[in-house]
N, C-alpha and C positions, 0 to 999 in steps of 0.2 A: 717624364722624370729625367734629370741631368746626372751625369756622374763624371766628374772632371772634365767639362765642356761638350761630354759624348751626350746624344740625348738615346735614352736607353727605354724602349716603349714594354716590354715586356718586364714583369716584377718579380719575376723569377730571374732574370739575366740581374734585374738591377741590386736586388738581395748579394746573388752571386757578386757581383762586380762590387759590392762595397765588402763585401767580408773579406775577400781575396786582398780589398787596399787596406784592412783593417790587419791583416793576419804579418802584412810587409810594411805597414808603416808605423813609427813611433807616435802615440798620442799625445805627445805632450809639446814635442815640436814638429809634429807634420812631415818628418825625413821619415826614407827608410829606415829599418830596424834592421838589426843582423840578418836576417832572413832574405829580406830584399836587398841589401848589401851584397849577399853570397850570388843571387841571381844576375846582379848587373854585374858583377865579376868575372863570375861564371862566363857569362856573354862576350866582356871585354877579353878575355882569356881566347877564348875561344881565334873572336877577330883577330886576335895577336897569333896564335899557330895558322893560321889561313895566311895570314898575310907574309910571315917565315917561310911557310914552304913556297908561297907563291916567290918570295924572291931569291930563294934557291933554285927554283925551276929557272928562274930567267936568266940565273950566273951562268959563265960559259961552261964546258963538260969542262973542261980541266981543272976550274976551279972548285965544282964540287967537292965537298967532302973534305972540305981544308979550312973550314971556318975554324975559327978561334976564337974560344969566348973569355971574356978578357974583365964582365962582372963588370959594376960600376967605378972604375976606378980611373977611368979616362977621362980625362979632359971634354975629348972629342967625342964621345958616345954618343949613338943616334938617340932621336927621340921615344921613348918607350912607355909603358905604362908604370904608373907608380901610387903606391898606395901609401899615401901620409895618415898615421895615427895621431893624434890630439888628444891629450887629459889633460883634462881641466884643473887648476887646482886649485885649493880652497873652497871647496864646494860644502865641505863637511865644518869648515869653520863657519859658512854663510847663513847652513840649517842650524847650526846650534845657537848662532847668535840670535838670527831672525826668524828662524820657525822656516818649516819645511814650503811653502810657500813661495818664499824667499830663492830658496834655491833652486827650487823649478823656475819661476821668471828668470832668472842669472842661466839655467842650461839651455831656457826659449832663445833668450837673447844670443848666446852663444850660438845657437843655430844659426838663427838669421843673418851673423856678422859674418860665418861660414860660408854662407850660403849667397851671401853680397860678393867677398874678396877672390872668391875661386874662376877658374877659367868656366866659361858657359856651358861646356861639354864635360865638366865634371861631376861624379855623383857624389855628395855629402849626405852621410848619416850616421845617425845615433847608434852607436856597436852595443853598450850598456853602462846603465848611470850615466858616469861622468866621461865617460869615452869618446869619441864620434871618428869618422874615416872620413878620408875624401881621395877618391879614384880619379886619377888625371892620366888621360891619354894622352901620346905625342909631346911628351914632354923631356927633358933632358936634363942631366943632373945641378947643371945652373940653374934652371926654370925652378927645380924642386925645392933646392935651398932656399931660393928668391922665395917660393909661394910659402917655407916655414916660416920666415922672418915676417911675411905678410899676417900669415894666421895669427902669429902671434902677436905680433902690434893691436893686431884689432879686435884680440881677446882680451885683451890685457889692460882697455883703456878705461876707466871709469863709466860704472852704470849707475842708476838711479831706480830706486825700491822705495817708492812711499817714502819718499823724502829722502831716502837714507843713501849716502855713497857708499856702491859695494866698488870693488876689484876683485881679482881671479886670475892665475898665473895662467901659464900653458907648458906644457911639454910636448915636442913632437916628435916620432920620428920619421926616416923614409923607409919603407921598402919597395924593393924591385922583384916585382913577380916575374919568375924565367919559363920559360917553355916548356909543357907538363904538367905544369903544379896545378893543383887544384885551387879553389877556394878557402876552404877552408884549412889548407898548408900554409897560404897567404896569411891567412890570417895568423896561423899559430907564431909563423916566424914572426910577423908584424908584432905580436905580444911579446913576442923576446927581446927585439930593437926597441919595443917602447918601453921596458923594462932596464935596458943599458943607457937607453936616455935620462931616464927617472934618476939613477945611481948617478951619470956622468954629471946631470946638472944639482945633485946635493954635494957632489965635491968640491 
């Protein structure tokens, strides 16, 4: 028996090993689901305080304890990790016109066009419904504008449904998860940023 490339001889492991991908992953486009979103967070979180303290360990003694944290507002900020939100929009105009059908293909596709534009070490997934995340490490706050302006272009560009041309807007925002925070912090705040984004672009 195969379970994502692994060959898995025992059917007790292989039960296990597909329910665990079932319990983390969305079925409708194959990403993670919030669930497994919060674990590779979690993960990248983690990497990000290791690698903080390790380069406080290697600053000289006198500089310790004299960082300044300065938030995203620099120019020059190092590369960091960053969690862009994406809602999709239109999705409720697409089910009512063409039946619900309709708009699961339009959230499939919106996966995959995700899942094409982002850097290779990012994780893209489905938060719920119309939502989705995409975690980018090592990135900087030019890189993260650039990769909005990308998601959206390539959400936004005409699909085909049984003949028919759909569109579907997008709103994104960024956040910057800091040192500490949990997951599921990340996430809440990321719900507030995408929420002032939603407001900033009906204005």
């Amino acid at each position: 028996m195969r379970h994502d490339n692994r060959v898995v001889t025992n059917p007790q492991d292989f039960w296990r090993i597909t329910l665990v991908h079932q319990l983390n992953h969305d079925a409708l486009t194959g990403l993670p689901n919030r669930n497994g979103f919060i674990a590779h967070m979690d993960a990248r979180l983690g990497e990000s305080v290791a690698s903080t303290v390790a380069q406080t360990l290697a600053q000289a003694p006198e500089q310790r304890g004299h960082a300044v944290t300065t938030g995203r507002d620099s120019q020059n900020a190092s590369p960091s990790l960053a969690l862009l939100c994406v809602d999709v929009d239109g999705t409720r105009s697409v089910n009512s016109r063409f039946g619900r059908e309709a708009g699961d293909a339009v959230l499939a596709e919106v996966a995959r066009r995700l899942a094409k534009v982002v850097p290779e070490k990012a994780v893209v997934a489905r938060l719920v419904d119309d939502e989705f995340g995409v975690l980018a490490n090592g990135i900087d706050e030019a890189g993260a504008h650039d990769m909005t302006v990308r998601l959206r272009n390539e959400i936004t560009q005409p699909m085909q449904y049984r003949g028919q041309g759909i569109r579907v807007g997008a709103t994104v925002s960024i956040t910057w998860p800091q040192p500490g925070m949990t997951a599921d912090a990340v996430l809440k705040t990321a719900a507030l940023q995408l929420e002032y984004a939603r407001k900033a672009a009906s204005t």
